[in-house]
C-alpha positions in Angstrom: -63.6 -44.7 -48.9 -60.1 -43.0 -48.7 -57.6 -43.9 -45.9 -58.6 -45.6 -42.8 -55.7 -44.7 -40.3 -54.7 -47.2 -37.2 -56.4 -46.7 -33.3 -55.3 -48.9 -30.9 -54.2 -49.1 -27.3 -50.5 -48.0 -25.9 -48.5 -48.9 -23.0 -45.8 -47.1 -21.1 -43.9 -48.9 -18.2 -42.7 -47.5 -15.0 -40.7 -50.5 -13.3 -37.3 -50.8 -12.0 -34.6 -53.4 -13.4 -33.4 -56.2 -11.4 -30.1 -54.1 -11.1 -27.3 -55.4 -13.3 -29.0 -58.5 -13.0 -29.5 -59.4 -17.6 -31.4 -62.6 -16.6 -33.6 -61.6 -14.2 -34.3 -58.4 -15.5 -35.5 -59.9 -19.0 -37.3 -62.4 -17.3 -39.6 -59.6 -15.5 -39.6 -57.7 -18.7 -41.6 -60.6 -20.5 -44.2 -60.5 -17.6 -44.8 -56.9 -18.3 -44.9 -57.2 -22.1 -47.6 -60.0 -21.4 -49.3 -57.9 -18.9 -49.8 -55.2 -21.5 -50.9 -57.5 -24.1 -53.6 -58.9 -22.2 -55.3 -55.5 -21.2 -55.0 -54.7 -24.7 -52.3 -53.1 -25.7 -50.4 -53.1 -29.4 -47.6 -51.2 -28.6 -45.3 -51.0 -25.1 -42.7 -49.2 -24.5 -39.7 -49.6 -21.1 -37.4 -47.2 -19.9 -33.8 -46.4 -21.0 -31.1 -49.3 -20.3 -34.2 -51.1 -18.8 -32.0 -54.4 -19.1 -29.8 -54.4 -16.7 -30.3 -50.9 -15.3 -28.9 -47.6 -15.7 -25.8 -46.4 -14.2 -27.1 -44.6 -11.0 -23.3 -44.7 -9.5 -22.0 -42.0 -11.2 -24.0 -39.3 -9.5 -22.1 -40.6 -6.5 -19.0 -42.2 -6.6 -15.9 -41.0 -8.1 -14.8 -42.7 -11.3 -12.2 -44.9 -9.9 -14.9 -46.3 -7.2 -17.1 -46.5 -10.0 -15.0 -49.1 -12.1 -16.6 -52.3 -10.5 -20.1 -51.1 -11.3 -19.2 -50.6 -14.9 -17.7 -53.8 -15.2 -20.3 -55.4 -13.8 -23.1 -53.3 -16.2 -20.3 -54.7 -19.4 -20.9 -58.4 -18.0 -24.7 -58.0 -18.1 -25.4 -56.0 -21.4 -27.1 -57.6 -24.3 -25.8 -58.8 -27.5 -27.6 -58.2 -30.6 -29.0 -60.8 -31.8 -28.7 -63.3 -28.6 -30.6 -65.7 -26.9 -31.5 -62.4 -24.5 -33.0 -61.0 -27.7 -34.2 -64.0 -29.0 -36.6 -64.6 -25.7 -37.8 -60.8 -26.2 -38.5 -61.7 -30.0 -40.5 -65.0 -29.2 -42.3 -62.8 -26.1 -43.6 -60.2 -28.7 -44.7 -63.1 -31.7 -46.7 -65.2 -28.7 -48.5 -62.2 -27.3 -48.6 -60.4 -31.2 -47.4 -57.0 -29.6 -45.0 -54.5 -30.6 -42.1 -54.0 -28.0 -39.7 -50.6 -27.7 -37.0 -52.3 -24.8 -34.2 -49.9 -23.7 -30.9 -52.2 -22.9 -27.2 -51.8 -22.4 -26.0 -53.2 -26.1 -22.4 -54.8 -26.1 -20.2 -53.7 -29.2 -19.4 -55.4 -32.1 -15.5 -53.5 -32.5 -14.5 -53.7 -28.6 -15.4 -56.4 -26.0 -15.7 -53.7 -22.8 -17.5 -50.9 -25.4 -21.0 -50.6 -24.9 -23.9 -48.8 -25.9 -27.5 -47.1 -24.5 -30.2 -48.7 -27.1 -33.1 -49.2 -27.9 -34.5 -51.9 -29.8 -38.1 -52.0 -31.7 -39.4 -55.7 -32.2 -42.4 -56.1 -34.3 -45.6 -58.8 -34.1 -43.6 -61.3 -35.6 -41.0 -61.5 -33.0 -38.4 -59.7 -36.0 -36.2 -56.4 -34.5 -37.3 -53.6 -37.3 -35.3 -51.4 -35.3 -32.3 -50.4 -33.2 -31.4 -47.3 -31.9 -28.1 -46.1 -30.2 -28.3 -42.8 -28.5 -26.7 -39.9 -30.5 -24.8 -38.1 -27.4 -24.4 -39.6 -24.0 -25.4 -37.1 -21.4 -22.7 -35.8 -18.6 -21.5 -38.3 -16.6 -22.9 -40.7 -19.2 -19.9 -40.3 -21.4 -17.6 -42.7 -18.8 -20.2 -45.3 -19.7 -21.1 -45.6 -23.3 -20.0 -44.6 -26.6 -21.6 -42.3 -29.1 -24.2 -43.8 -31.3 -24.5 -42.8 -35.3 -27.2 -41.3 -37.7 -28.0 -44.6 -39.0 -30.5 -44.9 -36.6 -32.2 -41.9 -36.7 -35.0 -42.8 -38.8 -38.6 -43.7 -38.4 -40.1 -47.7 -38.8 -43.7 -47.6 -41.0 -45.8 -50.2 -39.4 -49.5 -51.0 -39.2 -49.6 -49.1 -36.6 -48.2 -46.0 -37.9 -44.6 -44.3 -38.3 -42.6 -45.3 -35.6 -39.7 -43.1 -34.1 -37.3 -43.4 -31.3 -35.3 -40.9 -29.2 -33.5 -41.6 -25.7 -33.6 -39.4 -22.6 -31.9 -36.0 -23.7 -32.1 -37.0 -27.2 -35.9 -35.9 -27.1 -34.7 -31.8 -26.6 -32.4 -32.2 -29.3 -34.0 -29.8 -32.0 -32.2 -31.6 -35.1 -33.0 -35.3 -33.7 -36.3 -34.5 -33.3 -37.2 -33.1 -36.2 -35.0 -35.6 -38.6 -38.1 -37.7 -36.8 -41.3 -35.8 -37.8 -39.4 -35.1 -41.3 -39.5 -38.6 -41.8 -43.4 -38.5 -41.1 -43.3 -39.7 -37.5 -46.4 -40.5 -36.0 -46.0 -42.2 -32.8 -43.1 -40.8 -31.0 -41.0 -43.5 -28.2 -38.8 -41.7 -25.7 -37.6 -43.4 -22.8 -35.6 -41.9 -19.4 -34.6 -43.4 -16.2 -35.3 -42.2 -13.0 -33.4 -39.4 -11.5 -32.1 -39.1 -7.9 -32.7 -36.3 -5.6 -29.4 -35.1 -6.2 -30.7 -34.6 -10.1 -32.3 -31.9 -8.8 -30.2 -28.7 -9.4 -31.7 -25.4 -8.0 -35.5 -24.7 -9.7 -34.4 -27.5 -12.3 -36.9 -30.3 -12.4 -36.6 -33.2 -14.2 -40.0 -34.4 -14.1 -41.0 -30.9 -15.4 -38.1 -31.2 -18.0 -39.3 -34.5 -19.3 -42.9 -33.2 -19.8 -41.7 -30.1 -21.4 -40.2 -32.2 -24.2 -42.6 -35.0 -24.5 -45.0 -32.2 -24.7 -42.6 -29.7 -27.0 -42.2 -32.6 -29.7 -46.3 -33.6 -29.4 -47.3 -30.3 -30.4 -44.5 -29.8 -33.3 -44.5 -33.5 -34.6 -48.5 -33.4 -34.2 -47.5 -37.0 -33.3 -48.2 -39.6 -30.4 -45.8 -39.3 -27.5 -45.2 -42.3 -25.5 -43.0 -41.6 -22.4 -41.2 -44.6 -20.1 -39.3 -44.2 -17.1 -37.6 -46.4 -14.9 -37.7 -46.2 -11.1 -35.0 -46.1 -8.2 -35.7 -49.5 -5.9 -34.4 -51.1 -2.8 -32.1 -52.9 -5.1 -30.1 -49.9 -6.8 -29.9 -48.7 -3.6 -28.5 -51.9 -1.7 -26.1 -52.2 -4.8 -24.2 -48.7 -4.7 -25.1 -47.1 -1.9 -22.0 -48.0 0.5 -21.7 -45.0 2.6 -24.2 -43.2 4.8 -24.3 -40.3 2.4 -25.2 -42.2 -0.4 -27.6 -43.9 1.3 -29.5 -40.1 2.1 -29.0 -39.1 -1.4 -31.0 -41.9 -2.7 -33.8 -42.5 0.4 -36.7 -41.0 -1.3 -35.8 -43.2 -4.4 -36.0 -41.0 -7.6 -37.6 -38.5 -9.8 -39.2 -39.5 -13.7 -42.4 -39.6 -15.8 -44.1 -42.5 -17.2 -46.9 -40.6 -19.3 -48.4 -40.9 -23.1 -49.5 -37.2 -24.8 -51.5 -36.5 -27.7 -50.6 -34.5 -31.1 -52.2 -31.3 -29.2 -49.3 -31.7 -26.8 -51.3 -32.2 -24.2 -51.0 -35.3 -21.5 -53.4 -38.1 -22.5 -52.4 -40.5 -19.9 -50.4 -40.5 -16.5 -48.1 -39.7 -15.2 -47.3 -43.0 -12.8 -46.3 -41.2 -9.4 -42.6 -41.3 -8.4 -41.5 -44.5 -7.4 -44.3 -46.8 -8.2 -44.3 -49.4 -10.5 -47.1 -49.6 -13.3 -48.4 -49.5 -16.7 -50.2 -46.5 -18.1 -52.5 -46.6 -21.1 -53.7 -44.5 -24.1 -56.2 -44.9 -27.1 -54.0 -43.9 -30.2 -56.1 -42.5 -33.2 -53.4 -41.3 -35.9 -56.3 -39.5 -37.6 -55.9 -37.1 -34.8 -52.9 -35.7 -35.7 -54.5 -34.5 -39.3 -56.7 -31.7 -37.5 -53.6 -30.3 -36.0 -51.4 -30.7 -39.4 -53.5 -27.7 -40.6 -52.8 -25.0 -38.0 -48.9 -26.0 -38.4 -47.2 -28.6 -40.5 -43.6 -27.7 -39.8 -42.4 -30.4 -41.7 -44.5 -29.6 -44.7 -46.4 -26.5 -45.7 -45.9 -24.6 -42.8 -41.7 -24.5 -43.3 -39.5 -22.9 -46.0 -36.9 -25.6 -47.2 -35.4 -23.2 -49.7 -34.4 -21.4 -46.4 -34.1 -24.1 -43.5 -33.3 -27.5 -43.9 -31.2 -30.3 -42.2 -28.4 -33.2 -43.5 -28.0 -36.4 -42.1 -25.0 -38.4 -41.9 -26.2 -41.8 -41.9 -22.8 -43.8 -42.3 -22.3 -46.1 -39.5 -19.3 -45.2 -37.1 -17.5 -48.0 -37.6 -13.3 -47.8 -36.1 -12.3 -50.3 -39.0 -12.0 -49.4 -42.9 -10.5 -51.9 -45.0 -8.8 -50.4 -48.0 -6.8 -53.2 -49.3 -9.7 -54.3 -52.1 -10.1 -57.9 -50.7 -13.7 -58.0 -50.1 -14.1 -56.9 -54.0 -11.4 -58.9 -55.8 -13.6 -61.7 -55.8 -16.2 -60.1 -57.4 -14.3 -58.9 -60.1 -12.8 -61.8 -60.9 -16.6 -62.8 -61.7 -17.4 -59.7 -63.8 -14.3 -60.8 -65.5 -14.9 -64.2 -66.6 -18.6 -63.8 -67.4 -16.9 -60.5 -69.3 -15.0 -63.4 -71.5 -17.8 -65.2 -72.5 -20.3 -62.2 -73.7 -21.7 -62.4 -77.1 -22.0 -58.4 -76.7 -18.5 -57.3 -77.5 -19.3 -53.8 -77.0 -20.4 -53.7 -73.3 -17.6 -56.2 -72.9 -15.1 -53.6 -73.5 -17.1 -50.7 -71.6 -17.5 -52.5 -68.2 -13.5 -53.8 -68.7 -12.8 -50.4 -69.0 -14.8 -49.3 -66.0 -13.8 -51.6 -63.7 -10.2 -51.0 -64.6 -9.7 -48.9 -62.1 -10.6 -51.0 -59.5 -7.5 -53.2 -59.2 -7.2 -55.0 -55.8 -4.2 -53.6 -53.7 -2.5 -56.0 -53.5 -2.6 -56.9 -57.5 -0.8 -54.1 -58.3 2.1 -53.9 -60.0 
């Protein structure tokens, strides 16, 4: 009979956040996941930082005006696990749905760090996955801190081989294809919305956004499922304090809420500008294996012995403890259970071995 591959029904949102608002905005959140699930859908995807909202302020005001907005976005971000999470979880188990939710992610080192993530909660209400992104973009870098190459890895589910890039992740050559190396086949990139002010000379970033969702399609031969957020009445009645903030942002903002095939091309969408929605798309991962054959750029169609990539995928963590506590407990164990071996031989090998691995603060 050979392999039967998964088809089923995605979702992308297009909705805006209840601006810096972590309660409401989850609250509206599960709605939509419900939504989804009862037209159908398996899989559903939100935009970046959808819980609370993403920090349109600093394409306006300078960073000092900026300060109170970023305290407030600290106050509102989500700890992982929390009871924030934990409604998310119990959302995705009642309506058996897989959920891809873009939040603001407090730190686990620093009490005012935070982090642009994106978590993937499986069926059974369990996160499988948690992605921080790589590089924050621009002005981004007052906001969060750099994620790490832990998370740059693909989730294998019954519904295929999950992966997850955020924003300006998804034109990142090396990011995307650590992805399709890892044998991506449904690819989750989410973006927020864009002012007018976004848009520099013949720089689109609608056409941007479609050029990579599109770019990593066609090289991946993957599903592409694009989210974006929307600019609202609320973001604007929140930051827009002088009259020419309030023109930059009047005709709300610019972003694609689309799904494309393994061809590249656009299978669903886009959402128009400023609308909230859900768009939908079959998914049948036995369509990528007709495209595979043309060009498999992460197989047959590459040269390893002349290209190839290296992950670091240590955490960054700001804290290494070097003193030997955390071990000096287990060797103590090795030690007595060392003692009381009938096997005199690999007795004295592992004393040997682990002789070198005196605590600190045991030495004489």
């Amino acid at each position: 009979m050979g392999y039967i591959f998964p088809a089923y029904k995605a979702a992308a949102v297009q909705a805006a956040s209840v601006f810096l608002d972590r309660e409401r905005t989850t609250d509206k959140a599960c709605a939509l996941i419900r939504e989804a699930a009862r037209n159908g859908a398996r899989l559903v995807v939100f935009p970046e930082t959808y819980i609370a909202g993403y920090p349109h302020w600093t394409w306006l005001h300078t960073v000092k005006d900026g300060q109170k907005y970023f305290n407030s976005l600290v106050k509102s971000s989500v700890t992982v696990p929390s009871p924030t999470t934990d409604l998310l979880c119990a959302v995705a188990r009642e309506c058996d749905i897989f959920v891809a939710m873009g939040l603001n992610e407090t730190s686990e080192s620093s009490f005012a760090e935070i982090f642009n993530t994106m978590l993937l909660i499986d069926p059974t209400g369990r996160i499988i996955g948690k992605h921080r992104k790589l590089m924050p973009t621009f002005f981004e870098k007052l906001v969060w801190s750099f994620g790490d190459g832990k998370s740059l890895r693909t989730y294998d589910t019954e519904i295929g081989r999950l992966g997850m890039l955020i924003c300006g992740e998804n034109g990142n050559p090396l990011a995307r294809f650590a992805l399709t190396s890892q044998a991506e086949q449904v690819h989750i990139a989410n973006f927020p919305a864009f002012p007018q002010v976004g848009q520099i000379g013949d720089y689109s970033v609608r056409k941007a956004t479609e050029i990579r969702a599109a770019a990593h399609s066609f090289e991946g031969k993957v599903f592409t499922i694009v989210s974006s957020s929307i600019i609202d009445d609320g973001v604007r009645d929140a930051i827009a304090d002088r009259p020419e903030y309030v023109e930059v942002l009047k005709n709300g903002g610019v972003g694609l809420t689309a799904i494309y095939g393994p061809s590249g091309a656009m299978i669903a969408g886009p959402i128009p500008d400023n609308e909230e929605g859900i768009v939908y798309a079959d998914i049948n991962l036995e369509e990528g294996i007709n495209w595979k054959i043309f060009h498999d750029y992460n197989g047959n169609y590459n040269r390893f012995d002349v290209l190839s990539l290296t992950i670091n995928d240590a955490g960054r963590l700001p804290l290494h403890r070097t003193s030997g506590g955390q071990h000096a407990e287990l060797l103590e164990t090795i030690r007595s259970r060392l003692a009381t071996t009938a096997d005199t031989t690999l007795a004295e090998d592992l004393q040997e071995l682990i002789s070198g691995f005196v605590p600190a603060g045991k030495r004489p």
